[in-house]
N, C-alpha and C positions, 0 to 999 in steps of 0.2 A: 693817740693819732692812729688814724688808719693807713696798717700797709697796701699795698702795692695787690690787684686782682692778682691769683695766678692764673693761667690758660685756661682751666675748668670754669674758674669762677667768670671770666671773662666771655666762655663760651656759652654757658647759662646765660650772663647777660643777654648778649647777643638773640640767640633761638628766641628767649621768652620778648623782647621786643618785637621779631618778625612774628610773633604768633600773634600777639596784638594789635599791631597792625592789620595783618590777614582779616584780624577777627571786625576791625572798623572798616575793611575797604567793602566786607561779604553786609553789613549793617547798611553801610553809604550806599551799595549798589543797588537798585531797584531789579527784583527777579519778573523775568518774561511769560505769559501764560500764551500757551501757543493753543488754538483753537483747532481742533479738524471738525469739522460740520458734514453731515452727510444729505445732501440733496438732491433732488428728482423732478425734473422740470416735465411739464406737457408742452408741445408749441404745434403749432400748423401754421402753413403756410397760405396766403393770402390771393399772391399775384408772383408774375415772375416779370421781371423786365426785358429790358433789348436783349436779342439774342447775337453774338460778335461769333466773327470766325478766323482762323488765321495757319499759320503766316500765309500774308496776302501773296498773292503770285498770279502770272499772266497764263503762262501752260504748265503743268494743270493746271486749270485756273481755282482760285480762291477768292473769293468777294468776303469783304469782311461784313456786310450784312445780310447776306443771302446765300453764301459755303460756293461749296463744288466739292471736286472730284479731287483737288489738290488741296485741301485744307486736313490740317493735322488734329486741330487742337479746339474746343468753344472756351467762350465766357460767358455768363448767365449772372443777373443780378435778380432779386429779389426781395418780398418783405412778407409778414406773418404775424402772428401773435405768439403767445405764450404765460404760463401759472408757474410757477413753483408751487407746485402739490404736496412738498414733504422738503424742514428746514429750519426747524426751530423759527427762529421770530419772523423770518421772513416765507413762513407758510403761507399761501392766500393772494401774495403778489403779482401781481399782473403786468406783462409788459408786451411793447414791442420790438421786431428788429427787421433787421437787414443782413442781408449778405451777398458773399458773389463765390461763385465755383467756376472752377478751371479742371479741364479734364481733356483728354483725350474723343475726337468725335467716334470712333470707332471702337467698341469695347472687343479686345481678343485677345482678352486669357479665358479659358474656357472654365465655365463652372462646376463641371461633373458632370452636366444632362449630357446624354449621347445617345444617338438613335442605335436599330442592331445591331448595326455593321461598327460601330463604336466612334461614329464622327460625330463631335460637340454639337451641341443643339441648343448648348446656353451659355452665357458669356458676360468678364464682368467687365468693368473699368474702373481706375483710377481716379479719384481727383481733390483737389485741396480749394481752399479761402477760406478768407473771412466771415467774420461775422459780430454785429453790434446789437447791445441790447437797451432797450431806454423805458425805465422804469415811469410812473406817473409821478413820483417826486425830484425828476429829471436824474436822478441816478443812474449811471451806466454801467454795462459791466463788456469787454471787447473782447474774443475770442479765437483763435486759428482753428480749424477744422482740418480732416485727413482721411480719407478715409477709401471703399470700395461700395461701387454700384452695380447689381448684380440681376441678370434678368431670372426671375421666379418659378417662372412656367415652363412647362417641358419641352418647348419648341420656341428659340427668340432669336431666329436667325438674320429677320429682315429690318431695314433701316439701319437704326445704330445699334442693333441687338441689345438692345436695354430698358428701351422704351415700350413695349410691348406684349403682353397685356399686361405683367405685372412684378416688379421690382423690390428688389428688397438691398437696405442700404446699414453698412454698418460704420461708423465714424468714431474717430477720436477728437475729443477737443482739450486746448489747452487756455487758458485763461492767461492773457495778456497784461489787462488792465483794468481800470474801474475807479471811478469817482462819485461824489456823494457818501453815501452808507456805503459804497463798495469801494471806496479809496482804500490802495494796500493787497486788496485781495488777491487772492493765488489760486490754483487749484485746477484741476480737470477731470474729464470723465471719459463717459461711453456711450453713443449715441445710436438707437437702433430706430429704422423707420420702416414701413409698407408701403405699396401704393397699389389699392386705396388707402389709404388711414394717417394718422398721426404718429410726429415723432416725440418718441419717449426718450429722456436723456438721465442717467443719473452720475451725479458728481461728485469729488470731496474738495471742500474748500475750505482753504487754510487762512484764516483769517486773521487780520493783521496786530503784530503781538501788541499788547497794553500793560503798562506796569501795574502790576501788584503789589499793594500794601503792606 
């Protein structure tokens, strides 16, 4: 007959059953491959739409389609194109989008131009939205934007000091969401533009995990 475990032998037991276990849960579990992609998008923009202005008010007065003297703030929608230039399989793609910017009508933080006397002569603003992308196999990918609008030239006093003659914009974006081939997707970048010219954007996107075998 067999006696009775002592503590040791019962302790052995024990350990060598949870290691096997461990060892069929690490077997059962399927391990995750987590992708980072590095990509580089071209885009230009198209048209702009309605131009809004706000908050509306009677003195100063504000028109929300046509501003004044008492408006703080625009909204501005628009639409464009765009490639991904660099992206492993999604090299070559083509799409379109939309978006809409909110900012400030006045830009006054000053950008470093100053004339002799040392008064700002350039100036940037603030501003944020959206933004949607829709591929030709109806795939989309949805974005937030953030960023600073900055006038270029050594003198952009007049208007909205921004506009005139020539700007340079620098942005962040963050990747919201995405359906089709981009269902799951993550990721953001950095977005520089001119005007004249095109905006360059490049990003990392963190693609959505898939089990490995």
């Amino acid at each position: 007959m067999l006696g009775k475990l002592t503590f040791s032998q019962r302790r052995v037991h024990t350990v060598g059953v949870g290691v096997l276990l461990s060892a069929v849960m690490l077997w059962a579990t399927p391990a995750f491959a987590q992708e980072l992609r590095h990509v580089a998008e071209v885009l230009k923009r198209t048209s702009f739409g309605t131009l809004t202005f706000g908050p509306v008010s009677v003195s100063p007065v504000c028109s929300a389609t046509t501003g004044g003297p008492g408006c703080k703030f625009f909204t501005v929608g628009g639409d464009g194109i765009g490639k991904i230039v660099e992206g492993g399989d999604d090299a070559g793609s083509r799409f379109t989008w939309t978006d809409e910017v909110t900012g400030p009508v006045l830009a006054s933080t000053p950008s470093g131009a100053h004339d002799a006397s040392g008064a700002p002569t350039g100036f940037c603003r603030p501003f944020f939205g959206p933004e949607h992308w829709v591929f030709k196999d109806g795939s989309t990918i949805d974005l937030n934007r953030q960023g600073t609008q900055c006038c270029a030239a050594s003198s952009c006093s007049g208007g909205s000091r921004v506009t005139s003659p020539l700007t340079v914009t620098h942005l962040s974006t963050i990747i919201t969401g995405g359906t089709g081939s981009f269902a799951g997707l993550k990721g953001g970048g950095e977005r520089a533009t001119s005007v004249p010219g095109a905006m360059i954007e490049e990003q990392v996107w963190e693609l959505p995990q898939i089990p490995e075998n």
